[in-house]
N, C-alpha and C positions, 0 to 999 in steps of 0.2 A: 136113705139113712138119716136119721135125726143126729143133730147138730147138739153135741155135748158142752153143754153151759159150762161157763171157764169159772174158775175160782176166780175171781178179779176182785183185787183190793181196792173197792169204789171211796173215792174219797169223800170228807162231808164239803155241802156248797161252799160250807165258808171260807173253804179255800177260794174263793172266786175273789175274797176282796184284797186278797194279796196285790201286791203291786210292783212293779221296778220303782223307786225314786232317785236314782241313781244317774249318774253322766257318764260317758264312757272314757276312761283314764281314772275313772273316783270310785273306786268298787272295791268294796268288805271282801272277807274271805268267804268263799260258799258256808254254807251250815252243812251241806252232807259231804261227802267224799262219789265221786264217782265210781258207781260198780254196776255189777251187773246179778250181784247177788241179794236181789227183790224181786218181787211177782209184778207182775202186768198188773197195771193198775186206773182206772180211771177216774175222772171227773166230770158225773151226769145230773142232771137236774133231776129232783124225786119224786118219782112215778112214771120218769122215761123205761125204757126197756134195756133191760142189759147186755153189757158187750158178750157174743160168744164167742165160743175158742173155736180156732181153726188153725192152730202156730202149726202143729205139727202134721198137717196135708201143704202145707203150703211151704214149708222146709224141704218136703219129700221133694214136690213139685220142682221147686226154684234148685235146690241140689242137683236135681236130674238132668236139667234142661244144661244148668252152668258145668257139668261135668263132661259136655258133648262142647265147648267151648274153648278155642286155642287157647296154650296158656293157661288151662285151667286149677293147675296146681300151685302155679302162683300166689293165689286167693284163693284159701280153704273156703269152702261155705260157711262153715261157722265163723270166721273173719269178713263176712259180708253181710251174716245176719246172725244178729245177736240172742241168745238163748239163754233166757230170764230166768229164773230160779224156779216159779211154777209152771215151767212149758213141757205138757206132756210127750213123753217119746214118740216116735215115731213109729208104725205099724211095722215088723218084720214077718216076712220078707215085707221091702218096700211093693205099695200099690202099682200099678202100671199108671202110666201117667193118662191123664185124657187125651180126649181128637179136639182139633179146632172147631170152630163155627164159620167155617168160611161164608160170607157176606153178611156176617155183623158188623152194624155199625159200630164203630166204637169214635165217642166226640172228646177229644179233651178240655179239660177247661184251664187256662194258667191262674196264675194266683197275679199277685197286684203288681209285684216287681214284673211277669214277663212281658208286657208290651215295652216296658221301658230297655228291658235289659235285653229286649231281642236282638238288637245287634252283636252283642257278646255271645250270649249262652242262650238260643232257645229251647224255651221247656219242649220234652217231647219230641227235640227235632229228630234222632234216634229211633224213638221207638215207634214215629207213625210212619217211616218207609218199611222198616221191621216188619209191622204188622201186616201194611201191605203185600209183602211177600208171601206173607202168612195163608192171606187171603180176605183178609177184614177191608171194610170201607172205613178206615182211622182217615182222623183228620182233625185241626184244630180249631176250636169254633172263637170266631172273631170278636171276641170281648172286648172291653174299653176299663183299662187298669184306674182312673180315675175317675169313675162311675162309681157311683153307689149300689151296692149288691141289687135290691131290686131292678134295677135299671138294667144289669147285665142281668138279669135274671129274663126277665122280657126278652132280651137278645137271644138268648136263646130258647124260650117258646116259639120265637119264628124260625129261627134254625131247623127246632124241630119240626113244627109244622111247615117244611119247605121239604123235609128228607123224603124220600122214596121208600126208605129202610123200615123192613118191619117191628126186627129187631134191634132198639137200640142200649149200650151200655155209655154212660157217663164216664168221664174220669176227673177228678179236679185236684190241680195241686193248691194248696195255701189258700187263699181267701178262692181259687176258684171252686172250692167243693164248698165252702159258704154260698156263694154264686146256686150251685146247683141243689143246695135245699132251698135256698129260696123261692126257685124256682118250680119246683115239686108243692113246695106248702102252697103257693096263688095261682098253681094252675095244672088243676087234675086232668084237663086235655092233655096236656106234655105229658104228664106224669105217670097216665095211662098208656104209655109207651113205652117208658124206661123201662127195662126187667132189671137192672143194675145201674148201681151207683158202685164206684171205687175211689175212696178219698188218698189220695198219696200223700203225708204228712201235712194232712187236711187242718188250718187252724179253726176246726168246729167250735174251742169254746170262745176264740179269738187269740188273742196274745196278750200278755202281761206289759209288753211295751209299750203294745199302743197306750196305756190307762197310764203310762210314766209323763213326769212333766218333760222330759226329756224326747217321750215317743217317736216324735219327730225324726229326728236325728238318727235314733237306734230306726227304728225300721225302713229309714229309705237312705236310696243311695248316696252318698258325700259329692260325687259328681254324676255330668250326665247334662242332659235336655232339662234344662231349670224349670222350664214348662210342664213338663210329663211329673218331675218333682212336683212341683205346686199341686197340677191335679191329685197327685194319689195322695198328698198331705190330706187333702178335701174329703180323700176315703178312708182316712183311719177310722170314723167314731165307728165303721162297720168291725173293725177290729179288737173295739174295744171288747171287756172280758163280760161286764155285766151286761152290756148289753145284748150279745151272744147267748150268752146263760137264760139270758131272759126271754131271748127269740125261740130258744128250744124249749124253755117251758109252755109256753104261749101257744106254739107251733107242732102239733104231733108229725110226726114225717109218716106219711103214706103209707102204706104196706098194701100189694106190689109198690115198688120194686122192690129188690133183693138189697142189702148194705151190706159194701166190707170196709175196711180201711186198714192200711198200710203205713206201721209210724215211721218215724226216723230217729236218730240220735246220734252222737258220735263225741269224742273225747274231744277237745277244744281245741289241743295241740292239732288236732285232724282237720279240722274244718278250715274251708275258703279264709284267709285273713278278711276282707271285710267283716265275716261275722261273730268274727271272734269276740269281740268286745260287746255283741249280743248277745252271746252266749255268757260272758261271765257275769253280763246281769242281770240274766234266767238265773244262775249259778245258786242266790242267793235265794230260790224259789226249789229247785231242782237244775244240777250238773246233769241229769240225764237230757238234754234237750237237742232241738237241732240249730237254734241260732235264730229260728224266729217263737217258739211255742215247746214249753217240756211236755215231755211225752204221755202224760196225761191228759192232756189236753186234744190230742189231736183223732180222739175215736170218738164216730159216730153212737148215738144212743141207739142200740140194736144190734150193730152190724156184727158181722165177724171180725173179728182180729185175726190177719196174715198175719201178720209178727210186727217185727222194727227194723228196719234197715240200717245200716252200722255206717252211714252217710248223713252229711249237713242238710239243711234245707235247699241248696241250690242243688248239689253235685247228685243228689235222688234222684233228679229230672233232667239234669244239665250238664252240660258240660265246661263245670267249674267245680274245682277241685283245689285245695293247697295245693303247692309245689312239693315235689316228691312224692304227690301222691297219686298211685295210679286211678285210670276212667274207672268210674264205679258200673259194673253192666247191667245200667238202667231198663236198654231195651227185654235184658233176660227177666229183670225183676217184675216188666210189666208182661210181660209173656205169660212167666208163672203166674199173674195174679189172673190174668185172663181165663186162661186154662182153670183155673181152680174154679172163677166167676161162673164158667161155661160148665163144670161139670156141676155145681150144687143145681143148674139150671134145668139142666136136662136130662139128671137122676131123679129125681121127685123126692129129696131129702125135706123134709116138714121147714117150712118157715119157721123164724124164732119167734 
């Protein structure tokens, strides 16, 4: 089945040159109000390819799976994943859900914060025994958070060319799905392997923060290994916005593989406190954001849009959450996005 092109409000580049200038405790009041009543919207460089729609296979999917979940009345689906103003309905009756791929690969990649913060919350740590069960070869591939993207990019072209696995799918959170286009644009060996990429509140176009004189500060952590600090100080200019913007123009990403991407967001009061005061100086760019990149920002040129998960930048992967707030069911979000990756795979629905 062909993949029905989303109505998406693409914004012009020139929102690229926006900026944070801001320090955190010295921050204006947002310009918008947070809601939830605007279309999906992104921001791509002109003559990339456009995001398609997929919100509503991917709601069925994540719905089904979280309904078969202890506790599951708890958390509505629609209190886990947010439902934009133009997200088409879902098919009635609902589709049956897909089968697994049992001995797919599946590699994750962290973003910059998880080698530092592995001792707290690691990304993934949930959902690659999860998957295991499932039946997938999951695992996380051994990146270096104060590296420069190409550099972990290299890391794993030898990952890959070390695997067994016929079939492989990517996963990256934050700078690690930057990591994996990189890695696809310098090297069509890899690349000719991947059938899937899935960015999970992927910062594709980078972050507003990093370009802040402030950056610093806003995107790494206040304490910790002063060491592991220093290096990923060393990797923000990967984060910066123009230079991003300007990597994807430069840069067509491959086709094979397949792209989806999976955003985040959540109300401020929600999120982890450290990243709150991240979030309030997105606020003045877009309140819809997750604390590292607004929601604009975080979709591949091409891919399908899952939806947007109603979670911060850590607690989508991790297990970090405000207090009082319950574990967001990561491994189920990355389940359904599997399932959905596997079924456009292995129905022969048209490339976008």
């Amino acid at each position: 089945m062909k993949t029905r092109a989303p109505r998406l409000r693409h914004l012009a580049l020139l929102l690229a040159s926006l900026s944070v200038s801001v320090t955190p405790g010295c921050m204006s009041s947002p310009m918008l109000d947070y809601s939830l009543d605007v279309p999906a919207q992104t921001l791509i460089p002109p003559g990339a390819p456009p995001v398609q729609e997929g919100r509503a296979r991917f709601r069925e999917i994540f719905c089904a799976l979280l309904a078969r979940e202890p506790g599951a009345a708890a958390r509505p689906c629609d209190a886990l994943l947010h439902r934009l103003s133009d997200e088409p309905p879902s098919s009635r009756p609902p589709r049956p859900l897909p089968s697994h791929a049992p001995g797919l690969a599946v590699i994750f990649v962290p973003g910059m914060l998880g080698e530092c913060a592995s001792g707290l919350a690691p990304p993934f740590e949930a959902a690659v025994p999860h998957l295991r069960r499932l039946g997938y070869d999951a695992r996380v591939a051994p990146v270096n958070a104060s590296a420069p993207s190409h550099a972990n990019a290299e890391r794993l072209a030898r990952e890959i060319a070390e695997s067994h696995a016929e079939r492989i799918v990517l996963v990256g959170h934050a700078r690690g799905a930057v990591d994996i286009l990189e890695l696809l644009a310098a090297n069509p060996a890899a690349a000719s392997r991947v059938q899937a990429v899935l960015s999970v509140a992927g910062a594709i176009n980078g972050s507003p923060l990093a370009d802040a004189p402030a950056g610093a500060s806003l995107l790494l952590p206040g304490k910790g290994d002063p060491t592991c600090t220093e290096g990923e100080r060393a990797a923000l200019p990967d984060l910066q916005r123009a230079h991003r913007l300007r990597w994807l123009m430069e840069h067509p990403l491959p086709r094979p593989p397949r792209y989806f991407s999976l955003g985040a967001f959540s109300p401020r009061s929600d999120m982890a406190k450290p990243l709150r005061a991240r979030a309030a100086a997105l606020a003045r760019i877009d309140p819809r954001n997750d604390g590292l990149t607004p929601f604009f920002d975080q979709m591949i040129p091409g891919a399908e849009l899952l939806g947007y998960a109603n979670a911060d930048h850590w607690s989508v992967v991790s297990d970090s959450q405000a207090p009082g707030q319950p574990p967001f069911p990561r491994e189920v979000l990355i389940e359904a996005a599997l399932l959905r990756i596997v079924e456009a795979l292995s129905s022969g629905e048209a490339r976008p």
